[in-house]
C-alpha positions in Angstrom: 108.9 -34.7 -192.7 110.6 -36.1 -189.2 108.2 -39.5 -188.0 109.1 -40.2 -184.1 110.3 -43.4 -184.5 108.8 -46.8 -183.2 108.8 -47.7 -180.1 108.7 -51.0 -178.6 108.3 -52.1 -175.2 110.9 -55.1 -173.8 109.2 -58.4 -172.8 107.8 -58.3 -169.3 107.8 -61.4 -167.9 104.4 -62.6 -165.5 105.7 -61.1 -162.2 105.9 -57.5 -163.7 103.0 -58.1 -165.2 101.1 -59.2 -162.0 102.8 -56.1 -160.8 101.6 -53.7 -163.4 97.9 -55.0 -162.1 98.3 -54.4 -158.6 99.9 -50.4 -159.3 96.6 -50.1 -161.6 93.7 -51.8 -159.5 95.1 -50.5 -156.0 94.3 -47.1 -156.9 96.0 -45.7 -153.9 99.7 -43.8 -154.4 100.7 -41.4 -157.1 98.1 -41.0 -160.1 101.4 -40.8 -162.2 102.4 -44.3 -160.9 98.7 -45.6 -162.0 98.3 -43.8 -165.3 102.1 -44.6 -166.7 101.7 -48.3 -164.9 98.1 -48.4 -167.5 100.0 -47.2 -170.1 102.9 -49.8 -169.6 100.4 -52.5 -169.3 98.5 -51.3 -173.0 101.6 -51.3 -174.8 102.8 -54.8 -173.3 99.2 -56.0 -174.5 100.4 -55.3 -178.0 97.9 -51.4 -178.5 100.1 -49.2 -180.7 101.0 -46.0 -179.3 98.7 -43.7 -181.3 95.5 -45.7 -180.0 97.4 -45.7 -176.0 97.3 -42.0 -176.2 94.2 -42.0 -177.4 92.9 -44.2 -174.5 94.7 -42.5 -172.0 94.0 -38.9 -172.9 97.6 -38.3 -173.5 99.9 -37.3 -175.8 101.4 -39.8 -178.5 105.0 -38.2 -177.8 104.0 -38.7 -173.7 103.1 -42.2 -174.2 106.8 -42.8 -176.3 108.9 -41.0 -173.2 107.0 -43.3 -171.2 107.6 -46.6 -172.9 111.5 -45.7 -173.3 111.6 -44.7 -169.7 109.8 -48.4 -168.6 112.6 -50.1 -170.8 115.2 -48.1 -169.3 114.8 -47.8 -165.9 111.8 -50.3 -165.2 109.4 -49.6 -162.3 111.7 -47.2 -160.7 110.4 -44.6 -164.3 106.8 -45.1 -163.0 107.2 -43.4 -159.8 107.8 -39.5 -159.9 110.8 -38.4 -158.4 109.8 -35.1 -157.4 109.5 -33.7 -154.4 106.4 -31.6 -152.9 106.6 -27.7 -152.8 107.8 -27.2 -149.2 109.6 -23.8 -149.1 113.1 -24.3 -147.5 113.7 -24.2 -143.5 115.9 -21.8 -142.3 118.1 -22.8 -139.5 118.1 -21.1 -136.3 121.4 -19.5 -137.0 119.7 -18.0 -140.4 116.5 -17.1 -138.4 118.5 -14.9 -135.8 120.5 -13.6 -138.6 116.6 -12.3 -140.5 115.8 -11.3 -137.1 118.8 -9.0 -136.6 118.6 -7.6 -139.9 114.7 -7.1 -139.4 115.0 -5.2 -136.7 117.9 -3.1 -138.0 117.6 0.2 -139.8 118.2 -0.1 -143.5 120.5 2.7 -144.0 122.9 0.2 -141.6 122.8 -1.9 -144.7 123.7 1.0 -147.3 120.0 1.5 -148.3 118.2 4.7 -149.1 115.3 4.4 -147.3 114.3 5.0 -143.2 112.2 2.3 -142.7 111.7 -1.6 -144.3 108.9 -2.7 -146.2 108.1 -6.5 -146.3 109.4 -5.9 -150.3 112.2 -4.2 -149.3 113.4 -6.8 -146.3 112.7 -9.7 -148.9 114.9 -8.1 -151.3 117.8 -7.4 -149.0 118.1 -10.5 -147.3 117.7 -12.8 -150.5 120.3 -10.3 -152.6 122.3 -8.8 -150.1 121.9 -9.4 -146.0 122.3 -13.3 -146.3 125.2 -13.2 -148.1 127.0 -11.7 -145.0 126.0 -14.0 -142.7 128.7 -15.9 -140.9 128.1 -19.1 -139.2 131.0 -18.2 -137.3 129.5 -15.4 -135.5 128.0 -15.9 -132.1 124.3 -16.2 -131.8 122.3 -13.1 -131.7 120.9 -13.2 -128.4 117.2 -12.9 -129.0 116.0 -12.2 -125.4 118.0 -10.0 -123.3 119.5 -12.0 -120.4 117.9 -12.7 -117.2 120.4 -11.6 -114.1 
C-alpha cells in the first residue's frame, strides 16, 4: 500500500505570517488566494494535513500540492495564474477575411452545398478558410468606395 508522504511546511518568518493574515481577513481578491493563504496559515500553526483538509473542506492530497507549492514558489503559488474565459479577438484583417468568406458561395471553397449554415461557416473557417488567409493580401474593402 503507497502512503503520500509527509509533508512539511518551511519556517515562515513574522512578516509572511502577518501577510498570510491580511490575504485571509481582507476577504477581497481571489477565493483561491484566501482559502490556500488559510490553508498555509493551519499548517504553519502546526494542524496536520488530514485535520487541514478536514477544516477546509478539501482534499488531503489538495492540501499536500498546496503546502509543496507554498515551499516552492511562496506567495506567488497562492495566486492562480489563470486567465478568465475571454474567447480570442480577431484582428481586423481576420474579420474581413470571415467577412469575405461569409459572404462567398461555398462551392467557391470546394464545398458541396449552395448555401452556408452558421455550422457549416464555423467549420470552414476554423478547418479550412483561415488557413488561406494571407496577411499579405490587401484589405477587403468592406464598403464600396465613395467617388
Amino acid at each position: 500500500m503507497l502512503v503520500a508522504e509527509r509533508v512539511g511546511l518551511r519556517e515562515i518568518d513574522d512578516d509572511e505570517g502577518r501577510r498570510l493574515l491580511r490575504i485571509i481577513r481582507r476577504g477581497t481578491g481571489a477565493v483561491a488566494a484566501w482559502r490556500w493563504a488559510q490553508l498555509v496559515l493551519l499548517s504553519a500553526q502546526g494542524m496536520p494535513v488530514a485535520k487541514i483538509a478536514e477544516v477546509t473542506f478539501t482534499s488531503a492530497n489538495r492540501a499536500r500540492d498546496v503546502l509543496h507549492n507554498f515551499n516552492a514558489d511562496g506567495f506567488d503559488s497562492l495566486y492562480p495564474k489563470y486567465k478568465g474565459d475571454r474567447p480570442k479577438t480577431f484582428t481586423l484583417p481576420e474579420r474581413r477575411q470571415i467577412k469575405k468568406i461569409a459572404k462567398s458561395k461555398p462551392a467557391e471553397h470546394g464545398l458541396p452545398f449552395s448555401a452556408w449554415s452558421l455550422a457549416e461557416l464555423a467549420d470552414c473557417l476554423v478547418a479550412l478558410c483561415l488557413d488561406e488567409f494571407d496577411a499579405t493580401q490587401p484589405p477587403v474593402p468592406t464598403r464600396p468606395a465613395m467617388d
